[in-house]
Phi, psi and omega in degrees: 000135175313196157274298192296318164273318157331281192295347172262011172264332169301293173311326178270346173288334177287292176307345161282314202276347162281041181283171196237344182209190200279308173324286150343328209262319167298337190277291179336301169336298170301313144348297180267007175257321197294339160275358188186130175263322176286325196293334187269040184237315191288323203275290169358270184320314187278304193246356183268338151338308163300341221291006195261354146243044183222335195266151190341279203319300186284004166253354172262031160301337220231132138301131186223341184052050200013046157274092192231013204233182154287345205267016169259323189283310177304323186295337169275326178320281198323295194290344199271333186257018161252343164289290204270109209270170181290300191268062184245172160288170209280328194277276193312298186301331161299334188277319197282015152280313166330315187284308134002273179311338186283320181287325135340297137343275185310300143309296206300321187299320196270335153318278183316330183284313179300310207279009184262350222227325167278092185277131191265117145253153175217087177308335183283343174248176190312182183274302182333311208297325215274346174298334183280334174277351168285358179236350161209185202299149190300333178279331184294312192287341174279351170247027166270279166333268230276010144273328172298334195274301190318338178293337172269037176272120165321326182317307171247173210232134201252137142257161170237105184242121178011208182288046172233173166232127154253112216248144196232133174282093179282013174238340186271298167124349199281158170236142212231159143261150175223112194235118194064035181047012180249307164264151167199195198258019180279066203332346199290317148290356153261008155247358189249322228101358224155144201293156175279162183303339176291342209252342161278354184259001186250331179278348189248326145299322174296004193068008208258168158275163188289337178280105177195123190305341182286345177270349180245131175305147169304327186302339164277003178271154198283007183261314166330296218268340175283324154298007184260147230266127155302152182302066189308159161279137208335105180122345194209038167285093191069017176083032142248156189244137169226148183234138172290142140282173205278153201282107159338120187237039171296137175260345157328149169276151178244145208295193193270337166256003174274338188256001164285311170307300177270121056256355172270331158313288217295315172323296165329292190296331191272342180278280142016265171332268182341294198279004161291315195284303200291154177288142211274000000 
């Protein structure tokens, strides 16, 4: 195979995996079997089975809260090989996975606490805009705004068909429906959760306000998250008490049933911890 077909099979494999639909993704498809048959024999066997966990349309098809990489799983990895050092015993590395879990534990709870517990404004933005932080989580409403503001982008353009809207991307060319200003074809709630810049820009053409709870899932409202059970204290997770022991600072060796014995305590605890966290 040339450099020149080489390279133009790179360019249509980066565009397969950005296709925005099944159509798109065949037409590429075809593409690359008309330059290598074999290489689309390889994609066949290997990766089109698969495509749904790699290609763009179908993995935002899915709720993902664009968590679409590994790099939320490395960013913990990253904080977890700044505790637990290489060259420890089996017992000190495990109390310092406890230690870990614990602390983790611990942010999620004072998260989970504010957010039951704190109301949030933001004066700087429109009043609709501003009703969504009274009503629902500081995260839901900070990506809203920043769809409300892109929705007032020259970039898109509104039509009016009976009850639908179509809102078209002038530099992209693409086009989204938006039906009855509530639902629309717009991938972005079914991977965020939550509306999209189409569906305010169809509503800022319809005259409606931007603000209406039918349009944000219930999992983001704040009375969802004040019924949800507070964040208890260390020790009283499902009615159990776990206790660390404290890291040993004997310098002796210990024998083969003294280092057996702790590390089935340190198991125990961590086993403990672990099935407290999980959902029931």
């Amino acid at each position: 195979m040339d450099t020149r077909s080489k390279t133009q099979l790179n360019s249509l494999y980066r565009k397969l995996i950005y296709a925005k639909n099944d159509a798109e993704f065949d037409a590429i498809s075809a593409q690359i079997k008309a330059i290598s048959s074999d290489f689309d024999q390889y994609l066949q066997e290997h990766w089109y089975n698969a495509k749904n966990r790699w290609d763009h349309y179908m993995k935002n098809a899915t709720s993902n809260l664009g968590n679409t990489t590994t790099n939320r799983i490395e960013s913990l990895f990253g904080k977890l090989k700044q505790i637990v050092k290489s060259k420890v015993s089996l017992s000190v590395c495990l109390q310092q996975l406890l230690q870990f879990v614990q602390s983790t534990h611990l942010q999620s709870d004072y998260r989970h606490f504010c957010t039951q517990t704190k109301l949030t404004y933001n004066y700087s933005l429109g009043s609709d805009v501003n009703r969504y932080y009274t009503t629902f989580t500081r995260y839901a409403c900070d990506k809203i705004a920043r769809n409300v503001k892109k929705s007032k982008s020259s970039e898109l353009s509104v039509t009016s068909i009976n009850d639908e809207h179509v809102v078209c991307n002038n530099r992209t060319n693409a086009s989204y429906t938006v039906r009855n200003c509530l639902t629309y074809s717009c991938l972005y709630f079914s991977s965020q959760s939550l509306p999209c810049k189409h569906v305010f820009a169809a509503r800022t053409f319809a005259q409606l306000p931007l603000y209406s709870t039918d349009l944000v899932p219930e999992r983001w409202l704040l009375s969802y998250q004040t019924h949800a059970p507070l964040p208890m204290s260390e020790g009283h997770h499902q009615g159990t008490t776990t206790q660390l022991p404290a890291v040993s600072s004997k310098r002796w060796c210990l024998t083969t049933s003294e280092k057996y014995k702790s590390a089935e305590r340190c198991e125990l605890s961590l086993a403990d911890v672990v099935s407290c966290a999980m959902p029931a």
